[in-house]
matplotlib code that plots the C-alpha trace (Angstrom):
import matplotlib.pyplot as plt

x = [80.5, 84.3, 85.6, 89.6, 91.2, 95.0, 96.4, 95.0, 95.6, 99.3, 100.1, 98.1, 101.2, 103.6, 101.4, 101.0, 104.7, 105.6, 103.2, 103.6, 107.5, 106.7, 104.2, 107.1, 109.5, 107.0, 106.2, 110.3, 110.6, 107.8, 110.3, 112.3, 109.8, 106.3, 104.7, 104.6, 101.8, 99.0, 99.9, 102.0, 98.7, 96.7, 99.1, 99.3, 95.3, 95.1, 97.2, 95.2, 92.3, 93.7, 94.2, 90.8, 89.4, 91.7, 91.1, 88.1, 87.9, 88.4, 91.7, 93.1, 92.1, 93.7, 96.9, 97.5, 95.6, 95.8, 93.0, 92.8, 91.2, 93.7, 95.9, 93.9, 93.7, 97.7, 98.1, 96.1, 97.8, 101.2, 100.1, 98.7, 102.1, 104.3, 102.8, 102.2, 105.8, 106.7, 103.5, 105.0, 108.6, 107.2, 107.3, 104.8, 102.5, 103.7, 107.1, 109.6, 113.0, 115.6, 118.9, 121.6, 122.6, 125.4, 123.3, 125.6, 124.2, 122.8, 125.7, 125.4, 121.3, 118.9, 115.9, 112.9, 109.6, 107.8, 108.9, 106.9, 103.8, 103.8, 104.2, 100.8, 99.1, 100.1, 98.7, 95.5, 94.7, 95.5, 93.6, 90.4, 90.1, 90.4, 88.0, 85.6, 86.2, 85.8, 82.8, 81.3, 82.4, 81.1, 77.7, 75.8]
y = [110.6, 111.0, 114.0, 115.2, 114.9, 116.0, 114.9, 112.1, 111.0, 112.0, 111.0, 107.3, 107.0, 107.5, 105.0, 102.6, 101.8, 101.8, 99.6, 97.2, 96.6, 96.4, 93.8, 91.6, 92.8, 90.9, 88.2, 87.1, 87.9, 85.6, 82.8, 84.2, 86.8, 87.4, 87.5, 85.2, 85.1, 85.6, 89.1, 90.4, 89.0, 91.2, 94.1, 94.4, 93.6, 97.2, 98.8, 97.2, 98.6, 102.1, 102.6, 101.2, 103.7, 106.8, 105.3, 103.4, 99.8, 100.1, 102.2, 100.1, 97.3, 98.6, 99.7, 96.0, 93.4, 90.7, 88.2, 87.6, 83.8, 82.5, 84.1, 82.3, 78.8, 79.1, 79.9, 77.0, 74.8, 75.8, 75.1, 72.2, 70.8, 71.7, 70.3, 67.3, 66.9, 65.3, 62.8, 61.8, 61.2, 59.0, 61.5, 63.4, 65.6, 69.1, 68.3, 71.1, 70.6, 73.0, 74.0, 76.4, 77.2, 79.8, 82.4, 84.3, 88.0, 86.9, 84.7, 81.5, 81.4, 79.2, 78.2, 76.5, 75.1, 76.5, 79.9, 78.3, 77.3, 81.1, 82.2, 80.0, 81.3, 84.8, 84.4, 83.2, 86.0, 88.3, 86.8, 86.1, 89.8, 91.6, 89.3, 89.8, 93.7, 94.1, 92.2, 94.4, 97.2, 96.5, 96.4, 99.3]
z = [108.4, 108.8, 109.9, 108.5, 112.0, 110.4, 114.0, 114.4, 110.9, 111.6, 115.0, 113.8, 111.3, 114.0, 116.8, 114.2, 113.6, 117.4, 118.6, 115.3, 116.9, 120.1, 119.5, 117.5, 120.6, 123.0, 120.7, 120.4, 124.3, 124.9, 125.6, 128.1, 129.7, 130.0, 126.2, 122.8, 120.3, 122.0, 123.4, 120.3, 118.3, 120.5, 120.1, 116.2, 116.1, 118.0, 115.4, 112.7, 114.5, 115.0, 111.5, 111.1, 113.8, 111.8, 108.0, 106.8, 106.0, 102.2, 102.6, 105.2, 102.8, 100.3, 101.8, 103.4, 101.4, 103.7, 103.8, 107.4, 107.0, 104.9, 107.6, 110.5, 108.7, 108.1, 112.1, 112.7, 110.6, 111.9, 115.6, 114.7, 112.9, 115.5, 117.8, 115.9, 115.0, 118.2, 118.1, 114.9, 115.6, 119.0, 121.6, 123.6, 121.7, 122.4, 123.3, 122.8, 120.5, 120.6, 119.5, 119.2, 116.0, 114.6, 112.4, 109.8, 110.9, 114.2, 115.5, 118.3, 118.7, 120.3, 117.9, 119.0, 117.8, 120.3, 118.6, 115.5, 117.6, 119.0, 115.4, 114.7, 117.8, 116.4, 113.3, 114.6, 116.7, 114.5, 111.8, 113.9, 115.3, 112.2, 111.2, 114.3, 114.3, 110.4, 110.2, 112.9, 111.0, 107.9, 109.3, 108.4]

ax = plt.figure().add_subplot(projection="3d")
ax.plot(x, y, z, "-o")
ax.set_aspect("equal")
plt.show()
């Protein structure tokens, strides 16, 4: 039975946004402080799960259709490939390029591939708790 809780349904539209940014805030600090994709994965898994908690699972289904293992198996293959890139070229495996590059809107910037890893990491998190927490959900 859900109940029509107007302020939670309202301050959830609000919470959701904020904590949707500051998980991409920590996941592009996660270089240079403490974060990446593991935490920001975390972080927009419990906004996912917030409107899951204010919504039910066919709503928040419909409003983003996302099929979370595609999602998954795309993280997966994006860590896996960069951090096969380097076993190919004859390095390491794992090793770390990086460059700085001069970005029309965002000026001199330092890319890496270890931003791309983090992006896979990201996407497997994500992917694997919605997974987890809609599959427990869905059980009656």
């Amino acid at each position: 039975m859900k109940l029509n809780n107007v302020i939670l349904k309202t301050t959830t539209q609000v919470i959701f946004f904020i904590i949707f940014l500051f998980s991409i805030h920590i996941f592009l600090a996660g270089h240079f402080a403490p974060g990446g994709g593991f935490v920001g994965g975390l972080l927009t898994a419990s906004a996912l799960i917030l409107l899951l908690l204010t919504y039910d699972i066919k709503t928040v289904t419909s409003l983003l259709p996302i099929n979370y293992t595609t999602l998954t198996a795309v993280g997966l293959l994006l860590a896996l490939g960069t951090a096969s890139i380097s076993a190919f070229a004859g390095e390491a495996f794992f090793k770390h390029y990086f460059d700085h590059f001069h970005l029309p809107l965002l000026g001199d910037t330092e890319l890496h591939t270890a931003m791309l890893f983090d992006l896979g990491v990201y996407f497997v998190v994500v992917g694997v708790t919605m997974i987890i927490i809609q599959s427990i959900g869905e059980d009656d």
